[in-house]
C-alpha positions in Angstrom: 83.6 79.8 86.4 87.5 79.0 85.3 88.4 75.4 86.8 91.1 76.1 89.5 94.7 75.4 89.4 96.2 72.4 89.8 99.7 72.7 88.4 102.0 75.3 90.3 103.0 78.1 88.4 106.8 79.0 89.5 107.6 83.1 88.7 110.6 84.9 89.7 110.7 88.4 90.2 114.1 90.4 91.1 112.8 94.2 92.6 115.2 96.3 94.6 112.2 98.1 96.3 109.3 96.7 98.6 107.0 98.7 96.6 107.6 97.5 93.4 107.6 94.1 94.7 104.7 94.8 96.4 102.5 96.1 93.0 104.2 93.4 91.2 102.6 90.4 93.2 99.4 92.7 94.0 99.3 91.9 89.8 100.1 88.7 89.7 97.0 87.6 92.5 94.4 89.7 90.1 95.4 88.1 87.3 95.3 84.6 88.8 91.6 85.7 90.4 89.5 82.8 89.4 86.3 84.3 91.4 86.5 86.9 89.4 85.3 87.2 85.8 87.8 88.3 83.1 86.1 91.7 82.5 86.2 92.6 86.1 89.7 91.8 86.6 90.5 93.6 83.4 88.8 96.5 84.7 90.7 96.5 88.3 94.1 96.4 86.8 93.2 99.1 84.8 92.2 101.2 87.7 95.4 99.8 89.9 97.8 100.5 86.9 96.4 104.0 86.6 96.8 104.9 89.9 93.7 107.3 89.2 90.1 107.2 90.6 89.9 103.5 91.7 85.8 102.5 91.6 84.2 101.2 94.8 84.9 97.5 93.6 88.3 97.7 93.1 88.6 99.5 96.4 87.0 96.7 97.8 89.3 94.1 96.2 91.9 95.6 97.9 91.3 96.2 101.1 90.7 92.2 100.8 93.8 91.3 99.5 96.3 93.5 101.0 96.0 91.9 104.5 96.8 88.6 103.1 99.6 90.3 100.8 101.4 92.0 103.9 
């Protein structure tokens, strides 16, 4: 497993609309998944990105995340 962070990262995003803002940091927590191996999140961003026939796993992963996103 990755070593967590111990630096902050600092990122600044200007969106006009919640949901843009809203995919945009949905993104950002994937990618900075350290319980998750690289493949899998690969895989998940590709199904979130596509918007198409999200697997089980990835549908899992969100319903996870999105309570602590709202």
């Amino acid at each position: 497993m990755d070593e967590p962070r111990t630096q902050p990262i600092n990122i600044y995003i200007h969106e006009q609309k919640k949901e843009n803002l809203a995919r945009v940091l949905l993104f950002l927590t994937l990618f900075c998944e350290t319980g998750i191996s690289v493949r899998e999140r690969m895989e998940m961003f590709l199904d979130l990105y596509g918007n198409s026939l999200v697997r089980d796993r990835t549908s899992q992963y969100l319903d996870e995340i999105v309570p602590e996103l709202i």
